[in-house]
C-alpha positions in Angstrom: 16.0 46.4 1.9 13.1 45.3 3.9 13.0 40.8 4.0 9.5 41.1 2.4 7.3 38.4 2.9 7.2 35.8 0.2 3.3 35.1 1.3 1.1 36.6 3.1 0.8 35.3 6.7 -1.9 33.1 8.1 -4.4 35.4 9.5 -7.9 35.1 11.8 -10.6 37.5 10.7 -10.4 40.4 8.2 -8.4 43.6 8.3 -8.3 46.7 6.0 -5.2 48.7 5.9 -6.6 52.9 5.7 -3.6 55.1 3.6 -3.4 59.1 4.3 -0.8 61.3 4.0 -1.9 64.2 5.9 1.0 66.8 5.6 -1.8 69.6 7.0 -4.8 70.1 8.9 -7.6 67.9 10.0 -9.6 66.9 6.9 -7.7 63.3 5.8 -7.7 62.1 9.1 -11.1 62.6 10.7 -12.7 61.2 7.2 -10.3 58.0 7.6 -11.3 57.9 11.2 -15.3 58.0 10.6 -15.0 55.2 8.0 -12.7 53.2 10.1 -15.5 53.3 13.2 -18.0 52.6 11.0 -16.8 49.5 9.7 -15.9 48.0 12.9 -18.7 48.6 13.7 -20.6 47.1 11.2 -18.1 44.1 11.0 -17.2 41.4 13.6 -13.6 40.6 13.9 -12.2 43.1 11.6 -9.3 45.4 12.5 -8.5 48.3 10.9 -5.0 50.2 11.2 -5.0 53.7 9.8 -0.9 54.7 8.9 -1.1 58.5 9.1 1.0 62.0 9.3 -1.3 63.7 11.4 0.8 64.9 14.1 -2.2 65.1 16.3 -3.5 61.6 15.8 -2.7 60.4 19.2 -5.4 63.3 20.7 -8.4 61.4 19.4 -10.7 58.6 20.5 -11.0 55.4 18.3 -13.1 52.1 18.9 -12.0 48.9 19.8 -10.3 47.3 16.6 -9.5 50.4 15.2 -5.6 51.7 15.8 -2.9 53.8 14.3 0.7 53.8 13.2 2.2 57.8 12.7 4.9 58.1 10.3 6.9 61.2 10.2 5.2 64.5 9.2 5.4 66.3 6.2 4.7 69.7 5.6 3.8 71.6 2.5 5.6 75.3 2.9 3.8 78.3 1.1 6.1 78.1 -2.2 5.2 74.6 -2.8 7.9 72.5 -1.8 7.5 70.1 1.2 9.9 69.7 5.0 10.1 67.3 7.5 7.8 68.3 10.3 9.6 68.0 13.0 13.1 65.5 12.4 16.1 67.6 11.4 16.2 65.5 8.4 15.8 66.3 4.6 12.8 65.9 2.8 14.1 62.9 0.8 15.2 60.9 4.2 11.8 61.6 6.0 10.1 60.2 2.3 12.6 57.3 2.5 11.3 56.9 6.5 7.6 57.1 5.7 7.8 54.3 2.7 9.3 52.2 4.3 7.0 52.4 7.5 4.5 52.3 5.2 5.6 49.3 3.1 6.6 47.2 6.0 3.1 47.9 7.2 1.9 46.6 4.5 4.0 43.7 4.3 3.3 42.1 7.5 -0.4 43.5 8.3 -1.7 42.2 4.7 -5.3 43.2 4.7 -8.0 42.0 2.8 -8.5 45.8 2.0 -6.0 48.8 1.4 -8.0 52.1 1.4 -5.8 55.4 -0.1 -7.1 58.9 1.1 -6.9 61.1 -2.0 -3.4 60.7 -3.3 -3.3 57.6 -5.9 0.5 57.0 -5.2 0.4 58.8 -1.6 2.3 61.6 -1.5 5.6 61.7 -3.8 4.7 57.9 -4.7 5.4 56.8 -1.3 2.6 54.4 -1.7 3.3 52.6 -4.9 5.8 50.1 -3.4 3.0 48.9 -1.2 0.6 49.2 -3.7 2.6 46.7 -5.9 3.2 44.6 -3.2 -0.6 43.9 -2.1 -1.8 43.7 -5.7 0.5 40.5 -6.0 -1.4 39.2 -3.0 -4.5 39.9 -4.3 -5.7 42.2 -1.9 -8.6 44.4 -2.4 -7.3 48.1 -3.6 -9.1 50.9 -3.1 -9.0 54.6 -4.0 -11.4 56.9 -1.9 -12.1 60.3 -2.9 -13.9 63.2 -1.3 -16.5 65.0 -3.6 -14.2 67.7 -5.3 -10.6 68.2 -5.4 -10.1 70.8 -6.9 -10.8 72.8 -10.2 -10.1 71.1 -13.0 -8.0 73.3 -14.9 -5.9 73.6 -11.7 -6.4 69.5 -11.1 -5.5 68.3 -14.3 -1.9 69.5 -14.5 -1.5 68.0 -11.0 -2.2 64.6 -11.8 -0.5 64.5 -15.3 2.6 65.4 -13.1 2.1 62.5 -10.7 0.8 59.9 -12.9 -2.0 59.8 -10.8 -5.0 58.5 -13.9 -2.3 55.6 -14.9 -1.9 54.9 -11.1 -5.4 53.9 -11.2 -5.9 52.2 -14.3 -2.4 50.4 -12.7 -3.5 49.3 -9.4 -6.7 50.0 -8.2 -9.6 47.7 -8.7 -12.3 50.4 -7.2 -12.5 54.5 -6.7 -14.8 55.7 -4.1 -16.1 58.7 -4.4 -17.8 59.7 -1.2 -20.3 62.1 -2.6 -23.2 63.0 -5.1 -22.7 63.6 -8.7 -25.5 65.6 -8.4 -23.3 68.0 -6.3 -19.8 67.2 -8.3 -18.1 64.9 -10.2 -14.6 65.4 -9.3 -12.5 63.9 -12.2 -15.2 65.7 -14.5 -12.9 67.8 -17.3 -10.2 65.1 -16.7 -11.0 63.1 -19.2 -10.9 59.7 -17.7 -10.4 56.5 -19.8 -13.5 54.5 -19.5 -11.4 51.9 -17.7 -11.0 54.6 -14.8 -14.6 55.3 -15.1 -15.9 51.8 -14.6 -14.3 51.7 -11.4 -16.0 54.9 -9.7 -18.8 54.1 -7.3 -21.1 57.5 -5.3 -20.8 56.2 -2.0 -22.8 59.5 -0.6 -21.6 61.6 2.5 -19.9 60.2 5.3 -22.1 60.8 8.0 -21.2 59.7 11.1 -24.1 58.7 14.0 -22.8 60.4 17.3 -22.5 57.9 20.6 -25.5 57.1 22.3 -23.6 57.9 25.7 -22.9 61.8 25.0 -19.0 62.6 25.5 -18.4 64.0 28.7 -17.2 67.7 27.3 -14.6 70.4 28.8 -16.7 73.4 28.4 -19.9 72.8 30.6 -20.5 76.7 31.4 -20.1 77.1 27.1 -22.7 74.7 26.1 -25.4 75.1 28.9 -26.9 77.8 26.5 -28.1 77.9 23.0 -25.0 78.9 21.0 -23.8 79.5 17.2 -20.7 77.0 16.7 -18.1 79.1 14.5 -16.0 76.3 13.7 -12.0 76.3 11.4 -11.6 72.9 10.9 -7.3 72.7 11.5 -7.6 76.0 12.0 -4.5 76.8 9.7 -5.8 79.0 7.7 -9.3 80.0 9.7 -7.7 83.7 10.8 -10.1 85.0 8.2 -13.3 83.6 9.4 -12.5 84.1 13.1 -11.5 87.3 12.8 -15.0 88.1 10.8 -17.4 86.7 13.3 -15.4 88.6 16.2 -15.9 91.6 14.3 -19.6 91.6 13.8 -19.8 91.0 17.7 -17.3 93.4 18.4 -19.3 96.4 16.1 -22.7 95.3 18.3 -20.4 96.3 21.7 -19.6 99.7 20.3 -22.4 100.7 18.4 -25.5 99.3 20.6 -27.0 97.1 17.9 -28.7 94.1 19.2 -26.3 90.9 19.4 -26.8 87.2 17.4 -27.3 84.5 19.6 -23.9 84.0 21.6 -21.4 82.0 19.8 -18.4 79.4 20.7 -15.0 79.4 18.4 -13.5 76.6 18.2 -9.8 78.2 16.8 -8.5 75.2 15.6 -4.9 73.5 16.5 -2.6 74.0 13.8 -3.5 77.8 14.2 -0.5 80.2 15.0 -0.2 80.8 18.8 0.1 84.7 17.9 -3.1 84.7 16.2 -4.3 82.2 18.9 -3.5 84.3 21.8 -5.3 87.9 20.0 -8.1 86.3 19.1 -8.7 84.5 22.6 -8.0 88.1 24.0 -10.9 89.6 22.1 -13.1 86.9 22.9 -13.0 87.1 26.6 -13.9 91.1 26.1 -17.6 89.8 24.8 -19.9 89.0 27.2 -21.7 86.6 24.3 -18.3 85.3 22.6 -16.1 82.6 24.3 -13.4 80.8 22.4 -11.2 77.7 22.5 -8.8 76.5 20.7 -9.0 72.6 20.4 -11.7 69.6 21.2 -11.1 66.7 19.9 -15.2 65.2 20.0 -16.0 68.6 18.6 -19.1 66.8 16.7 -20.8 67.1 20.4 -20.3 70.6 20.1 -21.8 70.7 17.3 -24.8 68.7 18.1 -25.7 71.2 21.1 -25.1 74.4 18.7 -28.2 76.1 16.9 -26.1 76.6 14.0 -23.3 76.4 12.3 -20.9 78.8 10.9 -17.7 77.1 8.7 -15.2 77.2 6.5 -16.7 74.5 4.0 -14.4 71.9 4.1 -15.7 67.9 3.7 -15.6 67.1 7.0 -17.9 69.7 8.6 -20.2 70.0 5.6 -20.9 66.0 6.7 -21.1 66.9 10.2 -24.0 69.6 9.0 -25.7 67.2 7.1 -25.7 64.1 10.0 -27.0 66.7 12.7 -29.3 68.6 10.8 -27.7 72.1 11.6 -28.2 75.4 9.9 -25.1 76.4 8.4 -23.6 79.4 7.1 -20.2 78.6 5.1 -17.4 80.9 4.1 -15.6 78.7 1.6 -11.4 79.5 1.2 -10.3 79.7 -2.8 -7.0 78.9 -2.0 -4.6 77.0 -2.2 -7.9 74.9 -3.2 -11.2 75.7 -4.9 -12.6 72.5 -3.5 -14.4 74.7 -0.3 -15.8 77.1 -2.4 -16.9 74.7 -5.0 -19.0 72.8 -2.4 -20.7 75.3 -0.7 -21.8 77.1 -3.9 -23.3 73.4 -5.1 -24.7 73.1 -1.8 -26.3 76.8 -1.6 -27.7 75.9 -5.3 -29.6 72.9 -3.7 -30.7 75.0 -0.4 -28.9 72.7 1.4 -26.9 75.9 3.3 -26.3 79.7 2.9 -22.7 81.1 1.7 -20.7 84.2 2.6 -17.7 85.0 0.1 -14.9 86.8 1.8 -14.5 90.5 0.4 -10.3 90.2 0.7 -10.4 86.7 -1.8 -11.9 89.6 -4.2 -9.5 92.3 -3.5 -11.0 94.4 -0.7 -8.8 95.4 2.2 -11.5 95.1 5.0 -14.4 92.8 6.2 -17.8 94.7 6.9 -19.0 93.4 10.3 -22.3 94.5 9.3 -22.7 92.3 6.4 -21.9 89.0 9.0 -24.0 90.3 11.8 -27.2 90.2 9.1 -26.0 86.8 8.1 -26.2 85.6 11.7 -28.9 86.6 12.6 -30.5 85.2 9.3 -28.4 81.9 10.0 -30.4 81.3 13.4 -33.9 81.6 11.3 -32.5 78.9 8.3 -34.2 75.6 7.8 -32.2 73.1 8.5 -30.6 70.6 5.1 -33.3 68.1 5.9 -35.5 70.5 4.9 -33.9 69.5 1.2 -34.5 66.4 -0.3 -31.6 64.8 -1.7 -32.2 61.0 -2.1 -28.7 58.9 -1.2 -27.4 62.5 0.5 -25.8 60.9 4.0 -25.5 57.3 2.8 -21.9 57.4 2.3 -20.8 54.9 5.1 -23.5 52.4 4.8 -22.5 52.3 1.2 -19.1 52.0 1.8 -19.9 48.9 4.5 -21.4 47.5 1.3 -19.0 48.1 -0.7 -16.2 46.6 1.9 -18.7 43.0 2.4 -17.4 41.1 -0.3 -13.9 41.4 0.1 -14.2 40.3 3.6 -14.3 36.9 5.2 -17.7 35.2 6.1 -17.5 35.7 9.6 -16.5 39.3 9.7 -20.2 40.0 8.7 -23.1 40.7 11.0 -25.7 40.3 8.0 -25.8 44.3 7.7 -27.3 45.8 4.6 -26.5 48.9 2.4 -28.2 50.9 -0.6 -25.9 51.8 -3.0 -27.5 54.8 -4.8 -28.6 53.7 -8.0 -26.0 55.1 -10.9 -23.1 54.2 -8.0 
């Protein structure tokens, strides 16, 4: 039993304490990340510490007052259930491990703010001691969400089963929600008490600035040239866009048909090494095709492509938006509809185009034709800005405004926010 703090220690400036439980990909952390670099930046003497499962955490850059403690990792295995990542420990003892890393965190760190990725109760209510014990102190509790979640007929027996509605009519004092409405409202056919609902605030997308100094990058000979960026997020379960693009390129080889503009991959690192390895190994057989599988400032990539091609998930779909790029997104229906109900919102609004893969409806093969026409029509796209969507890439401004008042006086720098109006 941890010797918990009977108050909460005397403290210079303000700190926020950023929740997510990341048992896969890349999606939790790198939206955790961009808000915790935004808000140092946008506050003086503030720390932030992100507690995270990312078992790649440790690869990327973070600002001065911005740091990370890694619990354990958790996996979720194709039927469902969940294993340690890499101890040779049971589930229970790694979930025993994480809590009290995280509540211990908690405990001594005592923000001003606790921020939870996603999961009201963290994953298997590893949260909820913490929870409890920072509401005591009076500390500022946040829920952020990303724009969807998931369907709701599939999302609402998920959070009956873990509570998750009563979690936040329990303990939280504000939901972020960083998106639109007028792309989704993700606890829309949840039926939320109007005690939930007064506590949701629009933030907007996260849209990150890039450095002023460009990051020196790996790939110099790669990104001399204009390029298409063909980008898996994680990478986990990118085989089917990968091997898509390669295909189209592959069928322009053979037949003599004239090739899109070259293109970069960027695999992805929780990719398996098998599929790694073949798909490096057609690659490097295309003149116009080169591939790698990992970069941790891959937003610089992205800023020197034409265009984008994607999977749809939130991360990249802000990238899109804060750079301005083209895009071409190939949304996954499983285990999620979250990517495929994004991009269709986001075609609906001419924000980006969308290719459905033929296997999600039962075909056995992907025409390369089909994605050859939709690359070369993805070079001659207008870019999102060509949209209008007022409060669109607002989401961390709003969410500096949002974080002001719970901070102390000389954390500010006197910097101002819109919060869309209907937040």
């Amino acid at each position: 039993m941890l010797n918990r703090q009977s108050e909460p220690p005397k403290k210079t400036g303000s700190r926020i304490l950023i929740y997510s439980h990341d048992t896969f990909g890349l999606g939790h952390l790198r939206r955790c990340r961009a808000i915790a670099q935004s808000l140092v930046e946008n506050f003086s003497r503030l720390s932030v510490l992100i507690i995270s499962g990312s078992p790649i955490i440790g690869s990327f850059n973070f600002r001065t007052r911005v740091d990370f403690i890694r619990i354990p990792g958790i996996i979720k295995l194709r039927d469902g259930e969940y294993t340690s990542l890499n101890l040779h420990l049971k589930v229970d003892e790694t979930l025993a491990l994480r809590q009290s890393i995280i509540e211990h965190t908690a405990d001594v760190f005592s923000p001003d703010i606790f921020i939870v990725d996603k999961e009201p109760l963290g994953l298997r209510g590893e949260v909820a001691t913490a929870l409890a014990i920072l509401k005591d102190r009076g500390t500022r509790l946040v829920l952020g969400l990303r724009d969807v979640l998931d369907d709701p007929v599939r999302l609402g027996p998920e959070w009956q089963r873990k509570g998750a509605m009563a979690a936040i009519e329990k303990f939280y004092d504000e939901v972020w929600i960083y998106g639109l409405p007028g792309i989704h409202e993700p606890l829309r056919g949840l039926n939320p008490p109007a005690s939930v609902t007064a506590k949701l605030n629009y933030t907007g997308y996260l849209c990150s600035r890039l450095p002023h100094a460009p990051v020196a990058m790996n790939w110099p000979g790669i990104t001399s040239s204009p390029y298409i960026l063909v980008t898996t997020g994680g990478g986990g379960d990118g085989e089917g866009l990968i091997d898509w693009v390669l295909s189209a390129y592959e069928y322009c080889a053979h037949s003599g048909a004239p090739p899109p503009m070259p293109a970069l991959l960027v695999l992805g690192p929780f990719m398996t090494a098998e599929a790694q390895a073949g798909f490096l190994q057609r690659a490097a057989s295309l003149p116009s095709v080169h591939a790698i599988t990992f970069e941790s400032n891959i937003e610089q990539l992205q800023n020197r492509a034409a265009a984008i091609v994607a999977m749809g998930g939130y991360n990249v779909f802000c990238e899109i938006l804060a750079l301005d790029k083209p895009a071409l997104l190939l949304p996954r229906r499983e285990p999620r509809l979250e990517q495929t109900i994004r991009a269709v919102s986001a075609e609906q609004l001419g924000l980006v185009s969308v290719l459905h893969d033929p296997i999600d409806t039962g075909a056995t093969t992907r025409d390369p034709d089909i994605m050859l026409r939709a690359l070369h029509a993805l070079v001659l796209r207008k870019p999102p800005s060509a949209v209008e969507v007022p409060g669109l890439r607002d989401g961390l401004a709003n969410v500096a405004r949002l974080t002001a008042p719970w901070l102390k006086p000389e954390s500010l720098l006197g910097k101002s926010a819109t919060i869309p109006s209907g937040a």
